[in-house]
Backbone as numpy.savetxt, mean C-alpha at the origin, in Angstrom:
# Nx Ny Nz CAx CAy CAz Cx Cy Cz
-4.30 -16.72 -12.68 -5.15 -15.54 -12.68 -4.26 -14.29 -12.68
-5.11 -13.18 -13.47 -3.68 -12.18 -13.60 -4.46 -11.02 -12.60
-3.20 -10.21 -11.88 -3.80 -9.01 -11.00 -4.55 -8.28 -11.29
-5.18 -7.89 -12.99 -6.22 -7.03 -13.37 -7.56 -7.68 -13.07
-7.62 -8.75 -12.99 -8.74 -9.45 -12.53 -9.23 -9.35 -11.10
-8.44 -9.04 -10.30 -8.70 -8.77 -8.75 -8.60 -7.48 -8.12
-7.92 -6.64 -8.69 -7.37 -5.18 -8.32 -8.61 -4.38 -8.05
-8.66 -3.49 -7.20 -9.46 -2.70 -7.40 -9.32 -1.83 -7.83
-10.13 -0.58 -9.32 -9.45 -0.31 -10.33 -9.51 1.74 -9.68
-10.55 2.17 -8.67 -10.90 3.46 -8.08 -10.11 3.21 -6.98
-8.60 4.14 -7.06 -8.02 4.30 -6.07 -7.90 5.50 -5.77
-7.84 5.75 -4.63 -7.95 7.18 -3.54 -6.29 7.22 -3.36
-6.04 8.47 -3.86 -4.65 9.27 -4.09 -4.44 10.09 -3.74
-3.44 10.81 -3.03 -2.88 12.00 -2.47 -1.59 12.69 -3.28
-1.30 14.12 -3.75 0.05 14.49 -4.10 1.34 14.43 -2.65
2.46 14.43 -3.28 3.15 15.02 -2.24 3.37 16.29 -1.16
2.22 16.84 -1.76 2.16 18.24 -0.21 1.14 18.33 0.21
-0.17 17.15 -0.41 -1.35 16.90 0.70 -0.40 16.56 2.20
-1.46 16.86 3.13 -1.06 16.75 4.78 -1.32 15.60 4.69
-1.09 15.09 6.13 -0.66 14.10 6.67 -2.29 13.78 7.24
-2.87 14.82 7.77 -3.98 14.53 8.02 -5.56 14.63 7.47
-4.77 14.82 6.02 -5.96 14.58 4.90 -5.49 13.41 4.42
-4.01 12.78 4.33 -3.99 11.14 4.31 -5.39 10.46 4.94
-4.93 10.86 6.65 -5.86 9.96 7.82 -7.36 10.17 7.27
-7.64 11.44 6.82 -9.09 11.42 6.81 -9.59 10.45 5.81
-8.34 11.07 4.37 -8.65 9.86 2.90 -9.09 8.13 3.66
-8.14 7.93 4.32 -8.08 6.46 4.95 -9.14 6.19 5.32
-9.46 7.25 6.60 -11.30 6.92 7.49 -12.06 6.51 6.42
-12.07 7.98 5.58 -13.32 7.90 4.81 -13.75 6.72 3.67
-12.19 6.17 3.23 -12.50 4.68 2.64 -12.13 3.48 2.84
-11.90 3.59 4.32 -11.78 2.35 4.91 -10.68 1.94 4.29
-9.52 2.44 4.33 -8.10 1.89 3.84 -7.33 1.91 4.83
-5.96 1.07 4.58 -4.94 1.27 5.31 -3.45 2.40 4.58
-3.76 2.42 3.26 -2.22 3.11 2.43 -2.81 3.66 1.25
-2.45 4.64 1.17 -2.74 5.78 -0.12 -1.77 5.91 -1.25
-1.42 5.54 -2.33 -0.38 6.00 -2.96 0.03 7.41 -3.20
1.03 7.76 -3.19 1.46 8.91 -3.32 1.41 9.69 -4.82
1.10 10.16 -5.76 1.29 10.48 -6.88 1.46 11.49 -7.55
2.15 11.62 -8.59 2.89 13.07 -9.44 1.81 12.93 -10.73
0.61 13.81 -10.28 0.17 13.12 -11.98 -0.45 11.95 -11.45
-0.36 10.84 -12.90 -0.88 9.45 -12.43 0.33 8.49 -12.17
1.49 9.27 -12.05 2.77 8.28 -11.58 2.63 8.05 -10.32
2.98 7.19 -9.75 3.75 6.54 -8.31 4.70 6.62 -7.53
4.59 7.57 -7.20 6.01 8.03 -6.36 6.30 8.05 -5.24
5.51 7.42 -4.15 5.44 7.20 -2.90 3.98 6.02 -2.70
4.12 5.96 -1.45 3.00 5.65 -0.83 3.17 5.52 0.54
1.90 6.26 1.46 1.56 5.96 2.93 0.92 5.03 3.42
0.97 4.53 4.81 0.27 3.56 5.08 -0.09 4.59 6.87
-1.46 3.74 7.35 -1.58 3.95 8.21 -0.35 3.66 9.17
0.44 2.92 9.40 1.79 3.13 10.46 2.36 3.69 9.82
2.52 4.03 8.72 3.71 5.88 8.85 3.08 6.74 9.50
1.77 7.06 9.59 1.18 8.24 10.17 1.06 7.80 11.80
1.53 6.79 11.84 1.20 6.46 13.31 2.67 6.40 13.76
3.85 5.84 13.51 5.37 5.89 13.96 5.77 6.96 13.22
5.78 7.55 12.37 6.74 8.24 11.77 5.85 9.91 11.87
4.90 10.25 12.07 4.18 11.24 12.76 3.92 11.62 13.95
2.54 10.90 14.30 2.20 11.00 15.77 2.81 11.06 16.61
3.92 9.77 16.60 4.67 9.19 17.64 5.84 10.04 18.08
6.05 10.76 16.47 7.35 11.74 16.65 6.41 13.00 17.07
5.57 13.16 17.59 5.32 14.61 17.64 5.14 15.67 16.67
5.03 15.26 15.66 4.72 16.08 14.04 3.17 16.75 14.40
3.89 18.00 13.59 2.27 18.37 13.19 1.64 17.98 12.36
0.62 17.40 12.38 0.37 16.17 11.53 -0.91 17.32 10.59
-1.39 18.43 11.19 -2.00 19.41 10.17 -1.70 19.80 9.04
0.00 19.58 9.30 0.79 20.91 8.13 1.77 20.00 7.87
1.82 19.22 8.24 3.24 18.23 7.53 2.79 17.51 6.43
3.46 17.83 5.89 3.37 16.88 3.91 3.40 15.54 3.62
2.97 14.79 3.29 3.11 13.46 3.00 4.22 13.01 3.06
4.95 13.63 2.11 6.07 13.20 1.56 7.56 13.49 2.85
7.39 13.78 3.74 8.02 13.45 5.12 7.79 12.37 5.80
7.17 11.75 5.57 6.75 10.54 5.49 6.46 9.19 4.87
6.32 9.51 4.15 6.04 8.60 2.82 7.32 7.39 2.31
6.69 6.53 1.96 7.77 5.62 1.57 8.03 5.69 -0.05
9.36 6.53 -0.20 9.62 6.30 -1.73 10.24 5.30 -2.64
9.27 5.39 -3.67 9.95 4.56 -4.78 9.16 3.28 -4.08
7.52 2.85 -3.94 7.21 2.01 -3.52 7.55 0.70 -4.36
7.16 -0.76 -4.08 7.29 -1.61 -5.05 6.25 -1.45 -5.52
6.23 -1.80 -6.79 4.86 -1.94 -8.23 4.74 -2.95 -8.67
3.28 -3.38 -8.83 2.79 -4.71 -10.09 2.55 -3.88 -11.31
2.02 -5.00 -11.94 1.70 -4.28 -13.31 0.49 -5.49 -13.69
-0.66 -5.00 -13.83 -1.91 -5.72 -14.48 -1.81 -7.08 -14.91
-0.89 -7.19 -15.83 -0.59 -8.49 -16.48 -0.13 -9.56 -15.34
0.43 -9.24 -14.30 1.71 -9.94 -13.55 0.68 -11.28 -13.26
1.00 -12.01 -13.01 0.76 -13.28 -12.13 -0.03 -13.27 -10.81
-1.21 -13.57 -9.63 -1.48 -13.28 -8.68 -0.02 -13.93 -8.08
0.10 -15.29 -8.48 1.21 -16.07 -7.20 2.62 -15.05 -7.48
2.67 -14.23 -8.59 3.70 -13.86 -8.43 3.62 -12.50 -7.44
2.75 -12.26 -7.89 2.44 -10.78 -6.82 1.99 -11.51 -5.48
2.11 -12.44 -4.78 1.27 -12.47 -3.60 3.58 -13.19 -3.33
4.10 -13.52 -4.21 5.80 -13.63 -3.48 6.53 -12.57 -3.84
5.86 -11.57 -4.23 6.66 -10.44 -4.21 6.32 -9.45 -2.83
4.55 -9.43 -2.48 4.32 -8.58 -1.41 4.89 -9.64 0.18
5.06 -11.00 -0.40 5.51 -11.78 0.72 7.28 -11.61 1.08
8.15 -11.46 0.10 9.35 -11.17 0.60 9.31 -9.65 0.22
8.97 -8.65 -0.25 8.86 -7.63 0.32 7.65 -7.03 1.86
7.17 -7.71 2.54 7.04 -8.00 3.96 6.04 -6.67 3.28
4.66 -6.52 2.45 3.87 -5.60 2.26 2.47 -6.37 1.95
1.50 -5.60 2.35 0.31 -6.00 2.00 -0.67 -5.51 1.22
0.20 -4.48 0.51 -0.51 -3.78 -0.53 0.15 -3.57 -1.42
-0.09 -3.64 -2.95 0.73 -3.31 -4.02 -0.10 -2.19 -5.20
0.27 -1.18 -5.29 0.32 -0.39 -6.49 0.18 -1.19 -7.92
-0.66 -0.79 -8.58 -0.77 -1.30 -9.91 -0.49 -0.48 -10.91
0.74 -0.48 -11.87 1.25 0.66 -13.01 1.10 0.01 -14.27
0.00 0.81 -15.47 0.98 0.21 -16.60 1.29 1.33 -16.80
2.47 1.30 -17.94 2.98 2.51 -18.85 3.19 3.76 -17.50
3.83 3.29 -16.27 3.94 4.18 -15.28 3.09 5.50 -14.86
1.78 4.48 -14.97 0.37 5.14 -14.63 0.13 4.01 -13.54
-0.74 4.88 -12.63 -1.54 4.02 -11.66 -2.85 3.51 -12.59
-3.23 2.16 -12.32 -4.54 2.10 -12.84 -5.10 0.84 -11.60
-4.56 0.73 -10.44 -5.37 -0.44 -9.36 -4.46 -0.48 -8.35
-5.12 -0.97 -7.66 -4.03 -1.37 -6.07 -4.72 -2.97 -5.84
-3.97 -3.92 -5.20 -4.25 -5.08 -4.78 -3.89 -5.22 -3.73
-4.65 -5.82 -2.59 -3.90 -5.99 -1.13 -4.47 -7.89 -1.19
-3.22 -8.04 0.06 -3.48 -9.26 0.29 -5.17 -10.22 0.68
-6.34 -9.18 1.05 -7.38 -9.35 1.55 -8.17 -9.34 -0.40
-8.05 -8.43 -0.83 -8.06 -9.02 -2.41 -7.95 -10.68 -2.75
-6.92 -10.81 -2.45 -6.58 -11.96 -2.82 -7.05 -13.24 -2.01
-6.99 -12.75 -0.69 -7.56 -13.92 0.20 -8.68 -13.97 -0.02
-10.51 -13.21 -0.23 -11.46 -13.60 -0.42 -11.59 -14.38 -1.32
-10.69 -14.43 -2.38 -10.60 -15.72 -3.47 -10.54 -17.04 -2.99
-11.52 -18.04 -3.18 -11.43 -19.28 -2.20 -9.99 -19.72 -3.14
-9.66 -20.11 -4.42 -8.76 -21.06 -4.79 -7.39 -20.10 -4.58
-7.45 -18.81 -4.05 -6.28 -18.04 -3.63 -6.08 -18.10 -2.11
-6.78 -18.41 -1.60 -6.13 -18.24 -0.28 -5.26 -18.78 0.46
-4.79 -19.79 -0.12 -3.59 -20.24 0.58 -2.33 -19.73 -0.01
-2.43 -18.78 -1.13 -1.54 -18.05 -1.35 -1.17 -16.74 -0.69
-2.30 -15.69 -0.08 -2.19 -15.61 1.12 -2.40 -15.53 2.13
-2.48 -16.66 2.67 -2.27 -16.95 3.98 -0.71 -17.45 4.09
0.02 -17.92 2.75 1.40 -17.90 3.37 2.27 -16.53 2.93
1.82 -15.12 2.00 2.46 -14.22 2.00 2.27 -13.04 3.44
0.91 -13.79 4.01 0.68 -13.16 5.42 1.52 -13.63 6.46
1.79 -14.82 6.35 2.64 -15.50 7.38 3.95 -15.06 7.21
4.62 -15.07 6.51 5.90 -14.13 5.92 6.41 -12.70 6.26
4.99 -12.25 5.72 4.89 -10.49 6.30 4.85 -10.75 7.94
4.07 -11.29 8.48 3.87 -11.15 10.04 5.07 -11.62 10.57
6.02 -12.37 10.51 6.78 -13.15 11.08 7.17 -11.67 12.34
6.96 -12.30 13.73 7.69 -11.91 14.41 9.19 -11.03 14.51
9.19 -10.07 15.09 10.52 -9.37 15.16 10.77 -9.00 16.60
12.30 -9.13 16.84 12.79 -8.69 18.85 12.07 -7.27 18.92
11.06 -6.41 19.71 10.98 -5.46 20.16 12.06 -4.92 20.50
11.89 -3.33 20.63 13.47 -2.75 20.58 12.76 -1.82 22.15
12.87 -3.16 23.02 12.47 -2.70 24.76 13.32 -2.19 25.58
């Protein structure tokens, strides 16, 4: 099965000098966890709810007036429509992510997260082991 078949194709986007807390609201308001970042319809970042939570809040940011892109993770990884699900569900599994950007011709046109993929009955054991991968335990830094 290829990722255009599962993606969802209306994704909610932010530029790089939207705030930080029109991210959070984008998120509330559609029940997401990560926004891509975009120039145009390119890909040039993306947030997730724990950047705005460790790399904001936590630091004490003004999270009114601070820019995405102080945050933001650049140069996210990308699928591309055509790709493979199993290949995209071992790419978001050793890149330890649960959401992937969809580009062709270095346009956004979908995002796929692992919950995409898991409501698929003959996909889900694909991930449930790129979830197990991503989750693996790490030492707290106590």
């Amino acid at each position: 099965m290829k990722i255009k078949e599962l993606m969802t194709k209306s994704v909610a986007t932010l530029n790089e000098n939207d705030t930080v807390e029109q991210a959070a609201r984008l998120m509330k308001e559609h029940n997401i966890g990560s926004i891509p970042i975009c120039k145009g319809e390119q890909v040039i970042g993306i947030i997730t709810d724990r950047d705005i939570a460790l790399r904001s809040v936590a630091e004490g940011e003004n999270f009114k007036s601070q820019s995405v892109r102080t945050i933001m993770t650049s140069n996210p990884v990308l699928g591309h429509p055509e790709m493979d699900v199993q290949d995209a569900t071992r790419v978001m599994s050793e890149r330890q992510i649960r959401r992937l950007p969809i580009v062709d011709n270095n346009n956004l046109v979908g995002m796929v997260s692992l919950g995409d993929i898991a409501v698929e009955s003959n996909l889900r054991a694909n991930a449930e082991s790129a979830l197990q991968n991503i989750s693996e335990p790490c030492t707290p830094n106590i």
